[in-house]
C-alpha positions as CSV (number, residue, x, y, z in Angstrom):
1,X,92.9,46.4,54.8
2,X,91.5,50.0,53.4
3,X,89.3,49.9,56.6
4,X,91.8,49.1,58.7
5,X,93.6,51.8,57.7
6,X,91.3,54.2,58.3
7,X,90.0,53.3,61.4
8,X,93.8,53.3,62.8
9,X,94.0,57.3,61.0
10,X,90.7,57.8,63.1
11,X,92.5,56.7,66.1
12,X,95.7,58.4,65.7
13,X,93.1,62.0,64.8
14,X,91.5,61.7,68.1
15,X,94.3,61.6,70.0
16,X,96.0,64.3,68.1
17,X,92.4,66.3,68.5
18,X,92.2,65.6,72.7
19,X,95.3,67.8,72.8
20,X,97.0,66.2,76.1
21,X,96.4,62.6,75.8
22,X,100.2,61.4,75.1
23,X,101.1,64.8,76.5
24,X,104.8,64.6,78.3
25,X,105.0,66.2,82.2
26,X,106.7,68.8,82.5
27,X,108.7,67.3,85.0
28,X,109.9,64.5,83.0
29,X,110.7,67.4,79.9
30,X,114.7,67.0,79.0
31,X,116.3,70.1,77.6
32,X,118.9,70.5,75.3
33,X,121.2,73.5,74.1
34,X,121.1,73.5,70.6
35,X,123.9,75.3,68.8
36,X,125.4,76.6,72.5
37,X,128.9,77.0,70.7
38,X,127.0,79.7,69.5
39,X,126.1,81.3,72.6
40,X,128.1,84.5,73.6
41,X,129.3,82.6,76.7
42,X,129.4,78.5,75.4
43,X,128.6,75.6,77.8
44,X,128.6,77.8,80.9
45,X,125.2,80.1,80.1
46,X,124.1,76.5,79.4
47,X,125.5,74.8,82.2
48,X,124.1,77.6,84.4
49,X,120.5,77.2,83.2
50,X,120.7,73.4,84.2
51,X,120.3,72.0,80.5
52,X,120.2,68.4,80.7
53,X,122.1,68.1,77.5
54,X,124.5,70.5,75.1
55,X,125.9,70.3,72.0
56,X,129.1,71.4,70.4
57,X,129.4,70.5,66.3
58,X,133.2,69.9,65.8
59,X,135.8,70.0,62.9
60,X,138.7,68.5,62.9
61,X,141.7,70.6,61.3
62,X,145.8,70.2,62.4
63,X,144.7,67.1,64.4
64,X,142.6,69.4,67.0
65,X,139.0,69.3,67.5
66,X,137.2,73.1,66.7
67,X,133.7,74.0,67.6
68,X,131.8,75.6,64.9
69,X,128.9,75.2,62.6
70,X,131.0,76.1,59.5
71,X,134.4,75.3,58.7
72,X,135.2,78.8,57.9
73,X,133.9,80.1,61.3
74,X,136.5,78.2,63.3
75,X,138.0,80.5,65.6
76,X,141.8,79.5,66.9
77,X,141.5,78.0,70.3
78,X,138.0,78.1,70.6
79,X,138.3,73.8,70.6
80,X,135.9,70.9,72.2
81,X,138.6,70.4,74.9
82,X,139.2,74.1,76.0
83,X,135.7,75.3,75.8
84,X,133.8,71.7,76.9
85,X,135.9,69.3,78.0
86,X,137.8,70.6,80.5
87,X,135.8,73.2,82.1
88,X,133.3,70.6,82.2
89,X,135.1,68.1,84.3
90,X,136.4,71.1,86.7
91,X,132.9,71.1,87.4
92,X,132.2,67.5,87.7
93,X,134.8,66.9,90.4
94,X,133.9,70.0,92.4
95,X,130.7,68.7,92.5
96,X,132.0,65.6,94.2
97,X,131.5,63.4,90.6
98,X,128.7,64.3,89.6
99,X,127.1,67.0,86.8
100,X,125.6,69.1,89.1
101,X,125.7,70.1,92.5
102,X,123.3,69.0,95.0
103,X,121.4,68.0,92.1
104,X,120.5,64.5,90.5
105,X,120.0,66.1,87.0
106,X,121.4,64.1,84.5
107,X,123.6,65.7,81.8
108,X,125.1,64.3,78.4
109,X,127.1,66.4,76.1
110,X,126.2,65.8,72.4
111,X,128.9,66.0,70.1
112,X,128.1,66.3,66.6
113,X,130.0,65.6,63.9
114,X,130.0,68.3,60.8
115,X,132.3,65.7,58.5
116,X,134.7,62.7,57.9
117,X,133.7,60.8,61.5
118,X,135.8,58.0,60.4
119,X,139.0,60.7,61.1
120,X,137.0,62.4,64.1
121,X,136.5,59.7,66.4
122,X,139.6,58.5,66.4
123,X,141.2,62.1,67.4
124,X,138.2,62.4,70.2
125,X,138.3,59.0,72.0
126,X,141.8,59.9,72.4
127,X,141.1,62.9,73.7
128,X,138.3,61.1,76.0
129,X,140.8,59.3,77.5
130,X,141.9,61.9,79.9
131,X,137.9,62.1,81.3
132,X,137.1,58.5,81.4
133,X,136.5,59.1,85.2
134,X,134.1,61.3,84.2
135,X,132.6,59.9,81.1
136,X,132.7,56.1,82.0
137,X,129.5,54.3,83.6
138,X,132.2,51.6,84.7
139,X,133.8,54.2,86.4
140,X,131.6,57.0,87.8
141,X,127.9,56.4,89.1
142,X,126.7,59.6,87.9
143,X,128.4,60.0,84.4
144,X,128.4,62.7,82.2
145,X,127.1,60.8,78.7
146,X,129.0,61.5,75.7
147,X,126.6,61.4,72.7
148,X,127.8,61.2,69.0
149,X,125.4,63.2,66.6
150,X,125.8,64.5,62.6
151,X,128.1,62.1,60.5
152,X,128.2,58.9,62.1
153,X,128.7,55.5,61.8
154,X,126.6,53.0,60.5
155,X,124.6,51.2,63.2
156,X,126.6,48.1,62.7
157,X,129.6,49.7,63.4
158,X,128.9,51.1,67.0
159,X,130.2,48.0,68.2
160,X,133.6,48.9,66.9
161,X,133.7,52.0,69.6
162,X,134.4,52.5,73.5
163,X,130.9,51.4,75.2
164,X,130.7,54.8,77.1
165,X,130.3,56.5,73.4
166,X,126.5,56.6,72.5
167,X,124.7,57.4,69.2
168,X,121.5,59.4,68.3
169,X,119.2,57.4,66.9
170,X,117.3,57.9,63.7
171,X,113.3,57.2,63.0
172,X,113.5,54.6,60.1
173,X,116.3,52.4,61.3
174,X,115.7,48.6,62.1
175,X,118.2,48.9,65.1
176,X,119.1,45.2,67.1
177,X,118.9,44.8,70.3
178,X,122.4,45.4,70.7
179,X,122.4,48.6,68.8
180,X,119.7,50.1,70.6
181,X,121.6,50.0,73.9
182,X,123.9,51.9,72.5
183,X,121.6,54.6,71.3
184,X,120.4,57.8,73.6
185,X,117.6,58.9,72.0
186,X,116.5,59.2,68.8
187,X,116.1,62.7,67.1
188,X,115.0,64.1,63.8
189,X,114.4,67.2,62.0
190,X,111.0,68.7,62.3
191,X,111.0,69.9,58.8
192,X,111.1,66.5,57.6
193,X,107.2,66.4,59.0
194,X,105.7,69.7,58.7
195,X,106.1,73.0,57.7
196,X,104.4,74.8,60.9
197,X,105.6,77.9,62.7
198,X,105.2,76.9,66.0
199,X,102.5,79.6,66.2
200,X,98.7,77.9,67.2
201,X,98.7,73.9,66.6
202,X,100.7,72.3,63.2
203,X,98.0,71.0,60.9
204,X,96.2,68.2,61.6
205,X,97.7,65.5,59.1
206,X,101.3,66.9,59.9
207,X,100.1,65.7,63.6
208,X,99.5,62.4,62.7
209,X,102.6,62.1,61.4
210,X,104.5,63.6,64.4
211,X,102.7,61.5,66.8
212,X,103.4,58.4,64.3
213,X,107.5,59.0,64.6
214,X,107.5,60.1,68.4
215,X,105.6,56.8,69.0
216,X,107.5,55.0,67.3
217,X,110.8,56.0,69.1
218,X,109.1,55.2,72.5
219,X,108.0,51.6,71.7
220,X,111.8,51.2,71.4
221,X,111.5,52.5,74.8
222,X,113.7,55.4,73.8
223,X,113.1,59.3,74.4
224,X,112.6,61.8,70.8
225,X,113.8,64.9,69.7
226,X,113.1,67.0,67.1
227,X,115.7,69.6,65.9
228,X,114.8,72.9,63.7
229,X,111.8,73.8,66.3
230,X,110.8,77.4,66.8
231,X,112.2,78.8,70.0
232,X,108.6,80.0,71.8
233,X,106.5,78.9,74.7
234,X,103.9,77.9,72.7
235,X,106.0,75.8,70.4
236,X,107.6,74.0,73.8
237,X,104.0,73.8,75.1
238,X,103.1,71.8,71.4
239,X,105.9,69.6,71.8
240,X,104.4,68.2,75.2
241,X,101.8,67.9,74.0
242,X,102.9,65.9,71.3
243,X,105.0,63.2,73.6
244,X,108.4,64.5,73.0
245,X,110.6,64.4,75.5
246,X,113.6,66.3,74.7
247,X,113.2,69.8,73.4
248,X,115.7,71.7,72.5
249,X,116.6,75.4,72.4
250,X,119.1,78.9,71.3
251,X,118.3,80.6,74.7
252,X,118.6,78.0,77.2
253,X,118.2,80.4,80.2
254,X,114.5,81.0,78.9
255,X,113.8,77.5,78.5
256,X,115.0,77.3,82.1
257,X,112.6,79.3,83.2
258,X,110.0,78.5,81.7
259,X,110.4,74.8,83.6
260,X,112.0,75.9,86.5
261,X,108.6,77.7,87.0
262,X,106.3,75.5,85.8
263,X,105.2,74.6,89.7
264,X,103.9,78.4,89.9
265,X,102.8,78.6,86.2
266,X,100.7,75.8,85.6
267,X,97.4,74.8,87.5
268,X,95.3,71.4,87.3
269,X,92.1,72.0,89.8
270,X,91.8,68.5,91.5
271,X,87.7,69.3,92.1
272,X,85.0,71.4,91.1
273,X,82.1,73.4,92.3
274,X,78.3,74.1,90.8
275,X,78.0,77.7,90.7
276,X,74.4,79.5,92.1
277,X,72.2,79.5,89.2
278,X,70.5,82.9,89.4
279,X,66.8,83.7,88.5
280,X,67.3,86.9,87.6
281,X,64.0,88.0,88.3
282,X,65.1,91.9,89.4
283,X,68.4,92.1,87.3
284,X,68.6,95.0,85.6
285,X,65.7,96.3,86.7
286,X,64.7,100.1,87.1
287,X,64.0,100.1,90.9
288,X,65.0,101.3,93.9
289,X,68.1,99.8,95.3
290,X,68.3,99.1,98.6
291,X,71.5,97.9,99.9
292,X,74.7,96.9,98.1
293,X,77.2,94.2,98.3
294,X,80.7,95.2,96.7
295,X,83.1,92.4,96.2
296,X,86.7,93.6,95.3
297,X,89.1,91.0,93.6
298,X,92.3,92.5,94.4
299,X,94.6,92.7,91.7
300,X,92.0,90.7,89.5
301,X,92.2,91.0,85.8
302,X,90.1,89.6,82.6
303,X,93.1,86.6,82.7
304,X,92.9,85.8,86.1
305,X,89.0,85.3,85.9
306,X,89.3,83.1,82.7
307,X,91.9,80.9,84.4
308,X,89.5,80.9,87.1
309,X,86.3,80.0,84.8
310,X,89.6,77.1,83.0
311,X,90.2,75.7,86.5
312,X,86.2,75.4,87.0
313,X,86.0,73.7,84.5
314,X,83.9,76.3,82.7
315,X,81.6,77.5,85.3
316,X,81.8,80.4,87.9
317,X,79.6,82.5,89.2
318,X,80.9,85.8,87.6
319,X,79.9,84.1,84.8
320,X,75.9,84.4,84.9
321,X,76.5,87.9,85.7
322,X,74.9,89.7,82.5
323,X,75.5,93.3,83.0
324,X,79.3,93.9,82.7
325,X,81.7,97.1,82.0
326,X,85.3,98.4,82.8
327,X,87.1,100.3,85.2
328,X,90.2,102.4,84.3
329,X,92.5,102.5,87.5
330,X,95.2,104.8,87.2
331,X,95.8,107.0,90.1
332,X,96.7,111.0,90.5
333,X,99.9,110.5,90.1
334,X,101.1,107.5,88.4
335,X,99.8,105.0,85.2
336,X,100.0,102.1,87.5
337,X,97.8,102.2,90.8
338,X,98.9,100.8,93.7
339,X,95.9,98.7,96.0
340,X,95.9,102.5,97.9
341,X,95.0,105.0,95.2
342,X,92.7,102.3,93.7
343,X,90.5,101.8,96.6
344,X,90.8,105.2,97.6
345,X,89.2,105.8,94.3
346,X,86.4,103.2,94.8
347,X,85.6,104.4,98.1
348,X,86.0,108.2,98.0
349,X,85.1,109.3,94.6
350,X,88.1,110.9,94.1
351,X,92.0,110.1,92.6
352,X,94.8,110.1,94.4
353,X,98.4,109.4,95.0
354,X,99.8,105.7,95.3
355,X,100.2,105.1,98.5
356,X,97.3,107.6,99.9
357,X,94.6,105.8,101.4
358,X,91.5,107.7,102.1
359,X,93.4,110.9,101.4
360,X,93.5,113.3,98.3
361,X,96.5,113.7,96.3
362,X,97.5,116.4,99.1
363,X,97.2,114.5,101.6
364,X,93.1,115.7,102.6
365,X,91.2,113.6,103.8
366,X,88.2,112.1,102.0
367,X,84.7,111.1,103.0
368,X,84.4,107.4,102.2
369,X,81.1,106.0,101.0
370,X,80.2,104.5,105.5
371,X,80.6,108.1,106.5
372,X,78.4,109.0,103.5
373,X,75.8,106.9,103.9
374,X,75.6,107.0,107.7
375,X,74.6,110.3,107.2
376,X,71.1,108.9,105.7
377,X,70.6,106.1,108.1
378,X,72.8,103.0,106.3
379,X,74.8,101.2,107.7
380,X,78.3,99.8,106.5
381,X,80.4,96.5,107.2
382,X,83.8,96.2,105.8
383,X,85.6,92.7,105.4
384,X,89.6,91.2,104.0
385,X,90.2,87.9,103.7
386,X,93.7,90.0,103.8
387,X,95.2,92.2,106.4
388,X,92.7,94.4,107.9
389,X,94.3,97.3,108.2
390,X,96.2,97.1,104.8
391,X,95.1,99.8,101.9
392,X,92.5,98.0,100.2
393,X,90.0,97.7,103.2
394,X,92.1,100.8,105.0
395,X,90.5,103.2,102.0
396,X,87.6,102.3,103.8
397,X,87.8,104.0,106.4
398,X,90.9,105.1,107.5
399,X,92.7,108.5,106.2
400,X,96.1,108.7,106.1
401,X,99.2,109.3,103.4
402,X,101.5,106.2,103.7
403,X,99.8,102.9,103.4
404,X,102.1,101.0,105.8
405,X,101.3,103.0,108.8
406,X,99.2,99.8,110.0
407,X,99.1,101.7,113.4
408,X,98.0,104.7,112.5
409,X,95.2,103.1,110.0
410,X,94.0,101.2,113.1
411,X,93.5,104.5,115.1
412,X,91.4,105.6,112.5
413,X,88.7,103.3,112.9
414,X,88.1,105.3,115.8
415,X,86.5,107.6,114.0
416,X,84.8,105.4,111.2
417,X,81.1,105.5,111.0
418,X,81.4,101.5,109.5
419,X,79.4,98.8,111.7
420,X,81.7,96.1,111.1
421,X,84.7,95.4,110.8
422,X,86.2,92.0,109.9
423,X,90.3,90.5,108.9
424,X,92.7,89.8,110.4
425,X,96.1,92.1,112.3
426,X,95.1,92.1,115.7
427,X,98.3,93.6,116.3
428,X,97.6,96.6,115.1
429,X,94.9,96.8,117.2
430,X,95.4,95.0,120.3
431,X,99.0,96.1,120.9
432,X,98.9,99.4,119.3
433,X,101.1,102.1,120.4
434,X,98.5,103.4,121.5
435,X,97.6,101.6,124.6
436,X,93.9,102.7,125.1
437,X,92.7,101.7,121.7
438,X,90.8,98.9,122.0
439,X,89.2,100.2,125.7
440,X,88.2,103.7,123.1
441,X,86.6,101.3,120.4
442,X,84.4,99.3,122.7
443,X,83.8,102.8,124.3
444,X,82.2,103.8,121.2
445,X,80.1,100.5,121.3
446,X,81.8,98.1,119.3
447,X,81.7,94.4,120.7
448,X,85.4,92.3,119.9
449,X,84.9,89.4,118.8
450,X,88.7,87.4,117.9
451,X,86.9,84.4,115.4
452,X,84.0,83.8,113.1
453,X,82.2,81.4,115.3
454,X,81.4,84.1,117.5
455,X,80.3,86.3,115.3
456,X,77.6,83.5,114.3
457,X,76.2,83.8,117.3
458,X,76.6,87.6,117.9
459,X,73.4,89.8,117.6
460,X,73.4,92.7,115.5
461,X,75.4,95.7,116.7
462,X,78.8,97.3,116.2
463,X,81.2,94.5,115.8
464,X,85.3,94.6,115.6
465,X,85.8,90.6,114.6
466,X,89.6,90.3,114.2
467,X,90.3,86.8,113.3
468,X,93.8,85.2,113.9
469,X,96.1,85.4,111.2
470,X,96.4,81.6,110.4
471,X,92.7,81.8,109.7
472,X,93.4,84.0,106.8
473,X,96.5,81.6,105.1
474,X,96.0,81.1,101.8
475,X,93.4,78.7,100.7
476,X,96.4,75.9,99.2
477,X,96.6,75.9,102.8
478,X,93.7,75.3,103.9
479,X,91.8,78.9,105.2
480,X,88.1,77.2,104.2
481,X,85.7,79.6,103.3
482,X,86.1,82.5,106.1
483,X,85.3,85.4,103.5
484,X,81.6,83.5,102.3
485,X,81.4,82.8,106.2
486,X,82.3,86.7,107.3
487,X,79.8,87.9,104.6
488,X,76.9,85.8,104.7
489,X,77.4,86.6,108.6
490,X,77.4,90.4,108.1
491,X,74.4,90.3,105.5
492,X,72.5,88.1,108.6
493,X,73.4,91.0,110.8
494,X,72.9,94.1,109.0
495,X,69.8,93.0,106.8
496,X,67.6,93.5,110.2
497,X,67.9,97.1,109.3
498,X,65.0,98.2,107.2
499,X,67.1,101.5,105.8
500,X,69.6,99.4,104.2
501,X,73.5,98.6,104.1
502,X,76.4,98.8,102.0
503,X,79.4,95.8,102.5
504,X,82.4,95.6,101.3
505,X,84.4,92.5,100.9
506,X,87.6,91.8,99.9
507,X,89.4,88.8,97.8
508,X,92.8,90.3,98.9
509,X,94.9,87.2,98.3
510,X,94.6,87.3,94.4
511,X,96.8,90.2,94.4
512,X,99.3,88.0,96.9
513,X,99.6,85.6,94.1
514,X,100.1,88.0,91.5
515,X,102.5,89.7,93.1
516,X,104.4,85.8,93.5
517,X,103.8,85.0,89.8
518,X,101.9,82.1,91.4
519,X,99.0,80.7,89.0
520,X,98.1,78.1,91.9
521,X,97.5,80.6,94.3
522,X,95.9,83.3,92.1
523,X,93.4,80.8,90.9
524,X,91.9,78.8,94.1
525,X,92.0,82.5,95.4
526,X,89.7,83.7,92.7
527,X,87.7,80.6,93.3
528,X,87.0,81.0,96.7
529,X,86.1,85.1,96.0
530,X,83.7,83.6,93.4
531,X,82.2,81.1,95.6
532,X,81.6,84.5,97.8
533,X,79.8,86.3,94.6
534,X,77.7,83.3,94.7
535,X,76.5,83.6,97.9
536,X,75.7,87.4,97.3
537,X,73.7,86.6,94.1
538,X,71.9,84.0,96.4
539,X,71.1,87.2,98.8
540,X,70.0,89.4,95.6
541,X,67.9,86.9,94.7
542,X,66.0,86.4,97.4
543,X,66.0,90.3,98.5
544,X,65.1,91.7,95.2
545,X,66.2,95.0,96.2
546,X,70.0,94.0,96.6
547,X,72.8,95.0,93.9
548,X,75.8,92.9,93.7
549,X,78.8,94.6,92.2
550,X,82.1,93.0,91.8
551,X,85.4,94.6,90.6
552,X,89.3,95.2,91.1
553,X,91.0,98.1,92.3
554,X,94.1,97.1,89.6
555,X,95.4,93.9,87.8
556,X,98.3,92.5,89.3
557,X,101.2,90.5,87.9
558,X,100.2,90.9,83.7
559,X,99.5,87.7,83.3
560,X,98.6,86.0,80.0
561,X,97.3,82.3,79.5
562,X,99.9,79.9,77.2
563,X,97.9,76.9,77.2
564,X,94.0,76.4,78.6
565,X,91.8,73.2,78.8
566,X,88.7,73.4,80.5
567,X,87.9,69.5,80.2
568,X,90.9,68.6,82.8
569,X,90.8,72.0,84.8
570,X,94.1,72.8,83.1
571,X,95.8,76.2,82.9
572,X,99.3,77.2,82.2
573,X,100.3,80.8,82.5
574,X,103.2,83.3,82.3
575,X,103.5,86.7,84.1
576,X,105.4,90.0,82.7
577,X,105.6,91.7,85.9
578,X,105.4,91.0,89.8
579,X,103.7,94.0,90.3
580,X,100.9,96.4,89.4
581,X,99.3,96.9,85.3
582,X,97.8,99.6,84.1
583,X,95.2,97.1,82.2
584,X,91.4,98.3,82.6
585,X,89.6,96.0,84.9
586,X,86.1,94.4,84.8
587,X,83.0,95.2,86.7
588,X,80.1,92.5,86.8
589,X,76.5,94.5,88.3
590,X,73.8,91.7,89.4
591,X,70.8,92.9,90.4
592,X,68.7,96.3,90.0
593,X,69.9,98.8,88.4
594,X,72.9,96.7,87.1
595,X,73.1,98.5,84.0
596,X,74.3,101.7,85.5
597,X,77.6,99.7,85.9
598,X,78.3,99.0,82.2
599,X,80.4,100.9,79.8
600,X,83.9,102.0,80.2
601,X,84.5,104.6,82.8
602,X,87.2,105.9,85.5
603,X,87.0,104.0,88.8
604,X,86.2,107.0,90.9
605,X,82.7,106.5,89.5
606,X,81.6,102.9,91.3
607,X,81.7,105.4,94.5
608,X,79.2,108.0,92.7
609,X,77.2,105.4,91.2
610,X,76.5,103.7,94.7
611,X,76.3,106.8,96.5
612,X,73.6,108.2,93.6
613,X,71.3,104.5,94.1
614,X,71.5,104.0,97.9
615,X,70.7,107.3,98.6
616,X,68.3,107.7,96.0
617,X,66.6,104.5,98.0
618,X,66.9,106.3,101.2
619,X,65.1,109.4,99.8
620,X,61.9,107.4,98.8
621,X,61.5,106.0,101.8
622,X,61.7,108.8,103.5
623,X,58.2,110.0,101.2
């Protein structure tokens, strides 16, 4: 018996301990309004947030029925039937009899009972009477479900009252068959079970016996609830995690939220990938470097790399990078860089405005680091798995004030000194408003090339590969891996030069999803980048004189991580903004001289720090 015991304790700990075992989906999470008299506007701030259930404690005084939590906080007029009731089946009929519009969502309103229910129920079946159509399975195919809570009747006694009147249930109760259809869940106070704050996990043995009464309930086949929980995400996250199915709340529009969004919040990676395992035989070393690969995650932050490194079940590529540091973004004129003044920074050397791309803070124009280094003989290739022509890849080599002037930008590359160029936007080239563009490029030597596959058989030279925009979709929708394609493609072509090259590539669709709130998006973007910084490692490798770098011109959408687990792939997020942070971002070095790339430092200094080791390279050559 003693043995049986334990081994059933052991059980019950290693399924508290494997965190999402008896875990509830979010999709099949029912939420409740807790106290919503309470609310500065009652039922309808709960109504609005599409709780599934809502609760109104009642008193019964002069024969009426008063919502309240205390007797001596009744409030004249503010009754069940004036502030429930009635607006409630308004509702339901406009909604052609049904709780909500367009909408299948089930609702029950939970009436609880402060004292004397033997008095109460009389007073409120009568008053029932008038919604029957609404409340009434035998009547209505989509009923609203009354639900009596607080001082109730015995279970034998349910019998006694109208069948469309349910009960919540109790743990601890040996409920008949009879009784049980008759109860709609059954709920209990979370006190009763532990003590924890909601903050980090509840203690192990108060776990057991959480998972022990929540159980319980569901081999009865009915749904729990605890009341008295802490009103946080991680508390709601615990709760799933747990097995409870309904969780209640005092701010029902957050709790909305938080599940409204939970397709855009929460990520499980249906597959995996081995990441390049490095040798690291000239990492870090002090010798000459003689081309560079940059790799820019736009808007990629510290938490969008360990959702990432989550989703990967633990393994990315970035991650067996050994020399790391930070880059401080803000731009000339503002905390908060834009894509513009960041990558202005990175390629020019030099602050500047939001907005500004390849321009000072007045509007001068900069020399970005392909004019630079054409000046000693290297060449440059530029590449967006985003719009070509849009700031990040524009800093590059374009020079103008306003970002969006995709026309403008495109002229520009008229007077780049870059090698290649590859995104998408044809547009902006092909019908540009000015109609000779495209005759000018190829003027200056630049072959067109409008997809990937023809720029695996190209030869090297000056190449203008603008792809169609559907190859650049995101890749939830199937884009494949044109950004490890375009670079392994450039490095083919541009390595034939003995003097070196410098190549930009850009992850621009990580921003996208930060800018959307979108976890899914953000992380398979950040995946595919990384499968890219594995293929550049590969090239280090087996160059030796090749230093990767890969960075962020600005963190994008603030996000923080709620819930990880790197076993399933699982990550569940929340964002604080839809735009831009001001939060430092990483830079990983792999290769030689790596270590010039660690420390803290402003983000103008990637372009000095490439500029000071590819021309440094250039120099000794030239001995």
């Amino acid at each position: 018996m003693y043995l049986t015991k334990n081994i059933c304790s052991l059980l019950l700990l290693l399924l508290a301990l494997s965190g999402y075992g008896q875990r509830t989906k979010p999709e099949h999470i029912l939420v409740h309004s807790h106290n919503d008299y309470a609310q500065p506007i009652p039922f309808l701030s709960a109504y609005n947030s599409k709780m599934n259930s809502i609760e109104a404690d009642v008193f019964l005084t002069a024969n009426q029925l008063f919502v309240a939590h205390e007797f001596k906080q009744i409030v004249p007029g503010k009754t069940l039937k004036s502030v429930y009731l009635e607006p409630l089946y308004q509702l339901y009929k406009k909604n052609g009899n049904q709780p909500y519009a367009n909408d299948n969502r089930s609702l029950q309103l939970v009436i609880d009972i402060k004292e004397n229910y033997a008095q109460v129920l009389p007073v409120l079946i009568k008053q029932l009477e008038a919604y029957r159509s609404m409340i009434d399975p035998s009547l209505s195919k989509k009923p609203v479900r009354i639900v009596i809570s607080g001082d109730m009747p015995a279970a034998a006694q349910y019998k006694n009252y109208p069948s469309y009147i349910s009960f919540d249930g109790r743990p601890g109760i040996n409920y008949t068959a009879e009784q049980l259809k008759r109860v709609a869940m059954i709920s209990d106070d979370m006190h009763s079970y532990t003590d924890w704050n909601g903050k980090g996990n509840p203690p192990v043995a108060d776990t057991l016996k959480l998972l022990k009464v929540i159980a319980e309930a569901h081999l009865m086949k009915k749904p729990f609830r605890f009341w008295a929980t802490q009103d946080s995400y991680n508390t709601w996250i615990e709760l799933e995690n747990l097995g409870v199915d309904w969780i209640g709340t005092d701010h029902p529009e957050m709790l909305h939220s938080f599940y409204a969004a939970r397709n855009k919040t929460e990520y499980s990676s249906p597959e995996s990938y081995r990441p390049y395992k490095p040798s690291y035989q000239s990492d870090g070393k002090a010798t000459l470097v003689k081309n560079v690969i940059l790799l820019i995650g736009d808007g990629m932050g510290l938490a969008q790399i360990q959702a990432a490194l989550t989703a990967n079940h633990g393994n990315l590529n970035l991650a067996g990078i050994r020399h790391i540091g930070f880059s401080l973004t803000k731009a000339a004129n503002s905390g908060n860089t834009d894509s513009a003044a960041g990558a202005t920074a990175i390629a020019n050397g030099e602050k500047s405005n939001n907005r500004y791309v390849g321009a000072d803070s007045l509007g001068k124009p900069l020399t970005n680091i392909p004019d630079t280094l054409i000046g000693f003989g290297i060449k440059s290739a530029i590449i967006s798995s985003g719009d070509i022509t849009d700031a990040t890849p524009a800093a590059f080599y374009a020079h103008q004030p306003e970002r969006n002037w995709s026309d403008k930008i495109a002229r520009d590359f008229l007077n780049s000194k870059a090698e290649i160029l590859i995104g998408p936007n044809r547009k902006s080239f092909l019908e540009n408003t000015d109609k000779e563009l495209m005759a000018k490029i190829k003027g200056r030597g630049y072959e067109y090339l409008p997809d990937l596959k023809s720029l695996e058989q190209a030869k090297p030279g000056k190449k203008l590969v603008l792809v169609a925009d559907s190859v650049t979709r995101p890749i939830l929708k199937g884009r494949g891996d044109m950004l490890k394609t375009a670079l392994e493609q450039t490095i083919r072509l541009l390595s034939a030069d003995k003097k070196g090259f410098f190549i930009m590539a850009e992850g621009a669709q990580v921003d996208y999803g930060g800018h959307d709130n979108n976890l899914p998006y953000i992380v398979t973007e950040l995946m595919d980048l990384d499968r890219t910084v594995g293929a550049a490692m590969k090239y280090a490798d087996k160059d030796g004189q090749t230093l990767v770098i890969v960075t962020a011109d600005h963190e994008t959408g603030g996000l923080s991580l709620l819930a990880a687990d790197q076993k399933k792939g699982r990550i569940l997020g929340n964002f604080s903004t839809n735009d831009h942070t001001n939060i430092m971002v990483p830079v990983f070095a792999y290769g030689p001289q790596a270590e010039l790339f660690t420390g803290m430092y402003q983000n103008k200094e990637i372009f000095h720090k490439i500029i000071q080791l590819l021309t440094a390279s250039s120099a000794a050559a030239l001995k």
